[in-house]
Steps between C-alpha positions, in 0.01 A plus 500: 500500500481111609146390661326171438310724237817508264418550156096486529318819335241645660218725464319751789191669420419858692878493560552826576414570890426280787477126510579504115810702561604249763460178290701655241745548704522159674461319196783651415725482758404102444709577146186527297438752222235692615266678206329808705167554373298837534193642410558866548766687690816405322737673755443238774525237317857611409536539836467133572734432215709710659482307808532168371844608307622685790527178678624343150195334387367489144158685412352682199160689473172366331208748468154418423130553610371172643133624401600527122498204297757598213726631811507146661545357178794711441635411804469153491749559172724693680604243772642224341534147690381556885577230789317757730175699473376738768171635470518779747349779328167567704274830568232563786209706427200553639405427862147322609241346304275901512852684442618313179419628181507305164815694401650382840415132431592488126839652596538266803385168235708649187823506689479236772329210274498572163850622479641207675314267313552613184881568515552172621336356243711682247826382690356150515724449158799682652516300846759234511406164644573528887397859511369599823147784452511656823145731556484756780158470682406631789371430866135656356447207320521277803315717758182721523589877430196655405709823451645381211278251319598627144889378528405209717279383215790534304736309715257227521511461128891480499499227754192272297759610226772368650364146629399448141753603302789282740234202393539621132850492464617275732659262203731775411650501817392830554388608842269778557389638878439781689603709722253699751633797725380677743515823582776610382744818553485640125312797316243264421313578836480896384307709757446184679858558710367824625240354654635414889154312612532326145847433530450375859234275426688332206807469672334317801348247261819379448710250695828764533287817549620686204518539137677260224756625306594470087797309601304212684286463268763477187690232713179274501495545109871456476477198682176324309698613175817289568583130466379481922123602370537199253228260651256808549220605237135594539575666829391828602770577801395796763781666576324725763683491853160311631272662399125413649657189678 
């Protein structure tokens, strides 16, 4: 499969569904080899190695709880030299500031935070110079939304992550940003979609009037992973359709 991504290896986190699925399957179709990290639910994550051969792209599964320090060890083993590191993986839990419990938050921190920064830190070794770290945020970390303070804590920690860690290894060559969607069309949003005067209200908040989708969003990391993101680090990018212009 040719792509200006030719012989790079790569590695998704919370690969299996959504916006993960989708980067795995760009990068791919760019001609990298894609390593498909789950937590839990094997089946779909063969289903996105599924869909990344199907179209004659290269892919293998990596499983591992982000939470669990001899897991992200172990994984950090298993991968090898990486060009490209996606650190998708990401759970919301736990609503307003009265509605989340400690459980919610610790889940919310454990996954989104800790879990990123520890696995990078692990692949630190295992990044070639000129790597690209590529972080998926979120628009919650760039606008007030009460409803959600918990993950836009989180979020807010990946960017501050992100900023520093460009700073950090800058003399590597290695470029580290972020990308922050929107609303986007994925099971992610849960109940949310059922929600019509939810829906409505998100939807007009963008500049389009409706919903992102996976595929737009993996572009914009396709893109910042390639040799045309080369003069980019320390960014965090909102991919969003406008949203809150």
């Amino acid at each position: 499969m040719a792509g200006n991504l030719q012989g790079k290896a790569a590695l998704v986190t919370g690969a299996s569904g959504g916006i993960g699925r989708a980067i795995a399957v760009h990068l791919a179709a760019a001609g990298a080899e894609v390593m498909v990290h789950y937590g839990s639910g094997r089946e779909r994550a063969e289903e996105t190695v599924r869909l990344v051969t199907a179209s004659g792209g290269k892919a293998r599964i990596v499983q591992a709880d982000l939470r669990n320090a001899a897991d992200v060890r172990q994984l950090a083993d298993a991968c090898g030299k990486l060009d490209i590191l996606v650190n998708n993986a990401g759970i919301a839990r736990g609503y307003t500031l009265e509605s989340t419990t400690e459980e919610d938050f610790d889940t919310v921190f454990s996954t989104n935070v800790k879990g990123l920064f520890f696995l990078t830190q692990a692949l630190l070794p295992h990044l070639n110079d000129n790597a690209s770290i590529i972080n998926i945020s979120s628009m919650v970390s760039i606008v007030a939304y009460p409803a959600y303070l918990a993950y836009g804590m989180s979020k807010t920690a990946v960017n501050s992550f992100t900023r520093s860690l460009a700073a950090d290894l800058g003399p590597r060559g290695i470029r580290v940003n972020a990308i922050a969607p929107g609303a986007t069309d994925s099971d992610f949003l849960g109940d949310i979609k059922d929600n019509a005067a939810v829906m409505g209200a998100i939807t007009a908040a963008t500049a389009f009037g409706r919903l992102g989708t996976p595929d737009e969003i993996a572009r914009a990391v396709t893109w910042l992973a390639s040799p045309e993101g080369a003069w980019i680090t320390g960014q965090v990018i909102q991919v969003s359709g406008g949203m809150h212009l």
